[in-house]
C-alpha positions as CSV (number, residue, x, y, z in Angstrom):
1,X,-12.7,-45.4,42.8
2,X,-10.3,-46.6,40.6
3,X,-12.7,-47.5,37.9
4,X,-13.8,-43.7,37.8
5,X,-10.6,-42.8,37.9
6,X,-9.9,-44.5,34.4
7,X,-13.5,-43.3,33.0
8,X,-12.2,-39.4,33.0
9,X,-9.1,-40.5,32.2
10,X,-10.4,-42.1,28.7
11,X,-12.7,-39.6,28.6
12,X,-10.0,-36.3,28.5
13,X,-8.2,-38.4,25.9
14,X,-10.9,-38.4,23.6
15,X,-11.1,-34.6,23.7
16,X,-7.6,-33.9,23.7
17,X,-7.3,-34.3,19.9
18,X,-10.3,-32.0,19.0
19,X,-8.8,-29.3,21.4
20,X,-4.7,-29.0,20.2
21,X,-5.7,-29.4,16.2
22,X,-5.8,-26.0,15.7
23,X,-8.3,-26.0,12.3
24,X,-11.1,-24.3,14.0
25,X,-12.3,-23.2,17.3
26,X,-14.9,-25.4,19.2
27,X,-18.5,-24.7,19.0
28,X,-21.3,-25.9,21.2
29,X,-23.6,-26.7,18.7
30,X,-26.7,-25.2,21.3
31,X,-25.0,-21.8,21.0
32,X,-26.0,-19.0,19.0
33,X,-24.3,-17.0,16.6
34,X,-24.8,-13.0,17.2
35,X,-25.4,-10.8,14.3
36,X,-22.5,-8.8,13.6
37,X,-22.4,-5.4,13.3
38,X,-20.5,-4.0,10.4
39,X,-17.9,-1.1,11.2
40,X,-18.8,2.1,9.6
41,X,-15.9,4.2,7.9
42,X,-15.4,7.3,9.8
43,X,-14.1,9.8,6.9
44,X,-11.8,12.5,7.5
45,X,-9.3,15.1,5.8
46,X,-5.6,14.4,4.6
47,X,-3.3,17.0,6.1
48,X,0.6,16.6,7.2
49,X,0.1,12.6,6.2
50,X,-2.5,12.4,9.1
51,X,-6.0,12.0,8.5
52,X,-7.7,14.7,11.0
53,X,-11.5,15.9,11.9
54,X,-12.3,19.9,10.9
55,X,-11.2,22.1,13.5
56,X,-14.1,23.5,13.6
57,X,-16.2,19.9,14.2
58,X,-18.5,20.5,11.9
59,X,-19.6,18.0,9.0
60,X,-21.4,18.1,5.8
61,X,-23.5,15.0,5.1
62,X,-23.1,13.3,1.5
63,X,-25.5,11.3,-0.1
64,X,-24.6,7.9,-1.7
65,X,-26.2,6.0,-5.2
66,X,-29.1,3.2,-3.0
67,X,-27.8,1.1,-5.3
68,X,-24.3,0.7,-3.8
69,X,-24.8,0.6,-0.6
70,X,-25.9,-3.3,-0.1
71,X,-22.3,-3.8,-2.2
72,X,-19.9,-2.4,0.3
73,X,-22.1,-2.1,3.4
74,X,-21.0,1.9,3.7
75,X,-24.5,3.5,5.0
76,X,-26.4,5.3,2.3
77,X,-25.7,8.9,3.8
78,X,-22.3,9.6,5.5
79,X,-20.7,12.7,7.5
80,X,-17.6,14.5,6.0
81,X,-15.9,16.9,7.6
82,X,-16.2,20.5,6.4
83,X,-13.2,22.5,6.5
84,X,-12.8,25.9,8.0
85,X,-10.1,28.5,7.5
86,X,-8.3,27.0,10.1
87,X,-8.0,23.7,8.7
88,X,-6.9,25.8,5.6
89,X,-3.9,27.3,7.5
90,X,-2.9,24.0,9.2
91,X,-2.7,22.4,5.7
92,X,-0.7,25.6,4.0
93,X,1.3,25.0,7.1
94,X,2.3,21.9,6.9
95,X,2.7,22.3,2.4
96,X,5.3,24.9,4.4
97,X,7.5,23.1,6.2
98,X,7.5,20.1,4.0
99,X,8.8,21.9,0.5
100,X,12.4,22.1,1.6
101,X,12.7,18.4,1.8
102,X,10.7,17.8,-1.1
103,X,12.2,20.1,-3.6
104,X,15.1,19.1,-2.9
105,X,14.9,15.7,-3.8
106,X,16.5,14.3,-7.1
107,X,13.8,14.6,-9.5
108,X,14.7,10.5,-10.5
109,X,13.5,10.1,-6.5
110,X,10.4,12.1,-7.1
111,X,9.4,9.9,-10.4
112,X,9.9,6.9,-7.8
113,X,7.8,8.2,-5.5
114,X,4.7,8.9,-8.1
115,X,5.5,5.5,-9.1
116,X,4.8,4.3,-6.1
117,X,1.2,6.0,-6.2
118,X,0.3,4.4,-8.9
119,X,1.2,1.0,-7.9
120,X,-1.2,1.6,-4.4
121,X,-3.8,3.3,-6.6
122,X,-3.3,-0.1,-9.0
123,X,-3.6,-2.5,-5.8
124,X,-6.4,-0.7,-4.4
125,X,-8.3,0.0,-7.6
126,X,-11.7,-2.2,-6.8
127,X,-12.2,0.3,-3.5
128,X,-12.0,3.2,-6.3
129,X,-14.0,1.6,-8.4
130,X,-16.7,1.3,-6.0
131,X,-16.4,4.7,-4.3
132,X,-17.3,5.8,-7.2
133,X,-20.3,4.2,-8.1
134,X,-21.3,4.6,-5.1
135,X,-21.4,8.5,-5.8
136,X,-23.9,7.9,-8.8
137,X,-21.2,6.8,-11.7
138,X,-22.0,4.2,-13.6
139,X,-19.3,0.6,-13.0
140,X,-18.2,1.1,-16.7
141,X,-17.5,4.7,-16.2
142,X,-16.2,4.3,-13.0
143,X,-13.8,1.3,-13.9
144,X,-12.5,4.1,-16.9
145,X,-12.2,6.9,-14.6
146,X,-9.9,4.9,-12.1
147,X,-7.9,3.2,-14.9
148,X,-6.8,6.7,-16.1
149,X,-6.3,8.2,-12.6
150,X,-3.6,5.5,-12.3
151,X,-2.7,5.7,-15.9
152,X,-2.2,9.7,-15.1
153,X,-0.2,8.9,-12.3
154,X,2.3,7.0,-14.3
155,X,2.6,9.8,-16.4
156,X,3.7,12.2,-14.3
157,X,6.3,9.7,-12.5
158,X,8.1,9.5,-16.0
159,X,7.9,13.1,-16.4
160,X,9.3,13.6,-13.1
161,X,13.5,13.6,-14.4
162,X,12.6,15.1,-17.8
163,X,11.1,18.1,-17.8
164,X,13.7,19.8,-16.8
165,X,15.4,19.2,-20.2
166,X,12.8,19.8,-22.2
167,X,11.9,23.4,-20.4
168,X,15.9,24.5,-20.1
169,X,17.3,26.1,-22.4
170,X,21.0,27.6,-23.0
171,X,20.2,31.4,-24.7
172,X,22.2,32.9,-27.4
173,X,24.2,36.2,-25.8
174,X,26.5,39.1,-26.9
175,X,29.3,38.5,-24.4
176,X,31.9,36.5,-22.9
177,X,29.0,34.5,-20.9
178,X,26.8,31.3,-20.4
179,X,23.4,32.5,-20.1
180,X,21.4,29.3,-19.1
181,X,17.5,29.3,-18.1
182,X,16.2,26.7,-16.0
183,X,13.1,25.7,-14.2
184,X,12.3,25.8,-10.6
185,X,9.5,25.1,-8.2
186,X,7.5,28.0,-7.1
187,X,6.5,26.5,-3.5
188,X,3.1,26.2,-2.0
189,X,0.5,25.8,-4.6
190,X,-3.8,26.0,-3.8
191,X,-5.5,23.4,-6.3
192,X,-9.5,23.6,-6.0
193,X,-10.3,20.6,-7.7
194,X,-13.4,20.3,-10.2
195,X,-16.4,18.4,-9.1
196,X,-16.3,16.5,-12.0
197,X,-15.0,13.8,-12.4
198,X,-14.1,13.5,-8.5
199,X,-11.1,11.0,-8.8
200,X,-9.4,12.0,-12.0
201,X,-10.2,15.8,-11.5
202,X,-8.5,15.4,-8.3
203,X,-5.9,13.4,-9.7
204,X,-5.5,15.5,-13.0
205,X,-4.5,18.6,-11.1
206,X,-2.6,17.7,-8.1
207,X,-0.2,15.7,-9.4
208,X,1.3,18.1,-11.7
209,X,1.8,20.4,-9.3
210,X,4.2,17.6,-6.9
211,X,5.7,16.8,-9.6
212,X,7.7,20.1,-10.5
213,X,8.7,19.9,-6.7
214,X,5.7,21.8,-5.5
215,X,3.7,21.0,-1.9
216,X,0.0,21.1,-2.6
217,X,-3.2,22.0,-0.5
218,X,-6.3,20.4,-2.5
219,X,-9.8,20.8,-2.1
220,X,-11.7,18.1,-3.4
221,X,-14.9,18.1,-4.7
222,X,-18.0,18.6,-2.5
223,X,-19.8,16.1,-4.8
224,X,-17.9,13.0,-4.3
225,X,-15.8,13.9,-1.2
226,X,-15.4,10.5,0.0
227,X,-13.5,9.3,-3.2
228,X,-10.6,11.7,-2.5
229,X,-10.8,10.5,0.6
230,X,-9.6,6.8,-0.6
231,X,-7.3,8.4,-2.8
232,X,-5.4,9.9,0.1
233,X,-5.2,6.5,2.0
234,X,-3.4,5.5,-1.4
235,X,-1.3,8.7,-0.9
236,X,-0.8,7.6,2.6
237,X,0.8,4.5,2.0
238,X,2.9,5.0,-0.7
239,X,6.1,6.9,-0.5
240,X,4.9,10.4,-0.6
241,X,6.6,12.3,2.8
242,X,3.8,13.9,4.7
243,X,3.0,17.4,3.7
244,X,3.7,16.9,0.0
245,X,-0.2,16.3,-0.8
246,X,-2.6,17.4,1.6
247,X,-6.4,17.0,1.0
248,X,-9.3,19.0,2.5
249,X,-13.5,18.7,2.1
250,X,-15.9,21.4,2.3
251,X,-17.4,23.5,-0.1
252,X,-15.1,25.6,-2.1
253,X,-17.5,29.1,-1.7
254,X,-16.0,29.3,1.6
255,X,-12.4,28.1,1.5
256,X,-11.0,29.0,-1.4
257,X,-11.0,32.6,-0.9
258,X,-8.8,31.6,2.2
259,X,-6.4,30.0,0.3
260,X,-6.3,32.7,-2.4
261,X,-5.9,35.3,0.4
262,X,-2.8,33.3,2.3
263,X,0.2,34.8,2.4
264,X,2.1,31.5,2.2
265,X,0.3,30.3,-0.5
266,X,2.2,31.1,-3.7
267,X,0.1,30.2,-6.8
268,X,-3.8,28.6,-6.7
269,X,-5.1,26.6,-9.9
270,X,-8.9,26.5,-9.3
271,X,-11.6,25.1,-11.4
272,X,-14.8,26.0,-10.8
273,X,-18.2,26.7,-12.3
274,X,-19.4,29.6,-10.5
275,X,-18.5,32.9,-12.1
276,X,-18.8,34.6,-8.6
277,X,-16.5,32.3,-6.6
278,X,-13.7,32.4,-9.4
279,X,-13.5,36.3,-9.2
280,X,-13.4,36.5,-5.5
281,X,-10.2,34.4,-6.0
282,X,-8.7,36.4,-9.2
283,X,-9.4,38.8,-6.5
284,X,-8.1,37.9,-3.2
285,X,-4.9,36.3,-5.0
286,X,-4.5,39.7,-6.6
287,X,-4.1,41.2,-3.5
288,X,-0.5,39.4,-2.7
289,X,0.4,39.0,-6.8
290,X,0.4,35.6,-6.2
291,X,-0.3,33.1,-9.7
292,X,-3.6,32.4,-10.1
293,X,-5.1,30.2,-12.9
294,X,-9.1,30.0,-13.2
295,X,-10.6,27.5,-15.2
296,X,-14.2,26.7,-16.5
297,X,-14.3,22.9,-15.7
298,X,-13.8,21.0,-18.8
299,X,-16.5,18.4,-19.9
300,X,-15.7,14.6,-17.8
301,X,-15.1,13.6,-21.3
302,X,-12.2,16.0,-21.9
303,X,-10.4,14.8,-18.8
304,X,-9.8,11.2,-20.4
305,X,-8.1,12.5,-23.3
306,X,-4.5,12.2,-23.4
307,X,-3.8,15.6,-25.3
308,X,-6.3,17.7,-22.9
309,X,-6.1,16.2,-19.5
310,X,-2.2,15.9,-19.0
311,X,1.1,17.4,-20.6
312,X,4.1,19.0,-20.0
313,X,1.6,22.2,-19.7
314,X,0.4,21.4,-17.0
315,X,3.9,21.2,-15.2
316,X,4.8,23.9,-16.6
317,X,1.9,26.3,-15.4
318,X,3.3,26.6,-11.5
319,X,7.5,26.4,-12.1
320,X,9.4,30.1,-12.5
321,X,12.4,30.0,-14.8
322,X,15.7,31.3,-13.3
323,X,18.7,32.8,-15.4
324,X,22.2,32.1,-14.9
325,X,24.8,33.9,-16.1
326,X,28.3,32.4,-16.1
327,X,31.8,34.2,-17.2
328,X,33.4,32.0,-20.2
329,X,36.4,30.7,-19.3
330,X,39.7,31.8,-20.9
């Protein structure tokens, strides 16, 4: 009895270093390893900082490049969610009620902020990179595109604390008075992005629109809408307060009359290819003489160019100008 005794003794001694060292969990080497099952993204909308599913529940299904798909394990075609002219209203909503705080942030805190971006966009840049070619771009194009998104951003963040000097101005008067005019932000601006390039499009338009203290409602391209998907996770987790930049998918026939037509919505900068679906929103903005700006989408090349795709312009396109008039003192 005793002699047993000792045998399990010796014996749990022996496995009581394998157990407690901690470098890798004990396999019997007669069981199996189960294949794993990858975990397929479930892509939504950006709206309030949330990422939410259409109101409506419906989805549109988007097609990926074969090619990409073994590289990332994302399935070759994917649901998106299609917005409805609810999900337009809970996005102008929530532009709404996050202006006040956002305008009236020191433009210094905005440039931070856009900053910020580009530093996520930066860290995250191989996920762009790859939702893009997995749309159909080719790596070198797509490696470009993404470089200048983030390049874009950058821009805009310096911009942030000097526009204002460079759009002010102190006017010449007959009088005893100051007459200054100086820039302000409008408040809830529409942005229909171009299909085109997806990222930088997306990128090109909405960021110039934040950055004069504007809250934007985007919708991003029905081609690639899963790379403005990963561009709002970037948004996400950077500084940007929720509501600032809100991001919707669908198919811009049917929701950007909506936000041409809303009553909250105070200017819309659309670019789109069909003559039909830029009149109906010349014509539904019309109806509330809110600003509207249609473009012809430029060529992918034009967006890469530093004198066409960015500028003070563009800033300046959705600001008003205020006049003050101020007694001269005696």
């Amino acid at each position: 009895m005793v002699e047993k005794k000792r045998t399990e003794t010796a014996a749990a001694a022996a496995e009581a270093p394998a157990r407690s060292s901690g470098d890798a969990p004990l396999i019997k080497p007669w069981a199996t390893q189960k294949a794993r099952v990858s975990v397929a993204k479930a892509y939504k909308m950006f709206v309030g900082g949330a990422f939410v599913r259409s109101e409506s529940g419906r989805y549109f299904q988007v097609q990926g490049a074969s090619d990409a798909r073994a590289a990332d394990g994302d399935p070759e075609i994917v649901n998106v969610p299609r917005g409805s002219r609810k999900d337009v209203r809970d996005a102008v909503l929530a532009a709404k009620n996050a202006l006040g705080g956002w305008e009236k942030r020191t433009a210094f805190n905005r440039g931070q902020i856009l900053y910020r971006l580009a530093e996520v966009m930066e860290s995250r840049r191989p996920e762009l990179v790859q939702s893009l070619v997995r749309s159909g771009v080719a790596e070198a194009a797509a490696a470009a595109e993404v470089e200048a998104s983030i390049d874009r951003a950058v821009f805009y963040a310096g911009f942030a604390d000097k526009y204002f000097a460079l759009l002010a101005s102190s006017n010449p008067v007959a009088g005893p008075h100051f007459n200054f005019s100086v820039p302000e932000s409008m408040g809830v601006v529409g942005v229909v992005a171009p299909e085109r390039p997806s990222l930088l499009g997306l990128v090109s338009t909405v960021l110039p629109v934040v950055t004069g203290g504007n809250t934007c409602v985007a919708l991003a391209s029905a081609a690639d809408p899963r790379t403005a998907i990963v561009w709002s996770e970037c948004v996400a987790t950077s500084d940007m307060p929720g509501g600032v930049v809100n991001v919707l998918t669908g198919h811009a026939k049917e929701l950007s009359p909506h936000l041409a037509k809303h009553r909250e919505v105070i200017g819309v900068d659309a670019w789109v290819v069909d003559a039909d679906v830029r009149r109906s929103i010349e014509s539904e903005g019309a109806d509330n003489v809110k600003r509207v700006k249609t473009h012809v989408p430029m060529d992918p090349e034009a967006w890469l160019d530093e004198r066409r795709g960015q500028g003070l312009g563009w800033i300046e396109r959705f600001l008003e100008t205020k006049t003050v008039w101020h007694p001269v003192g005696v």
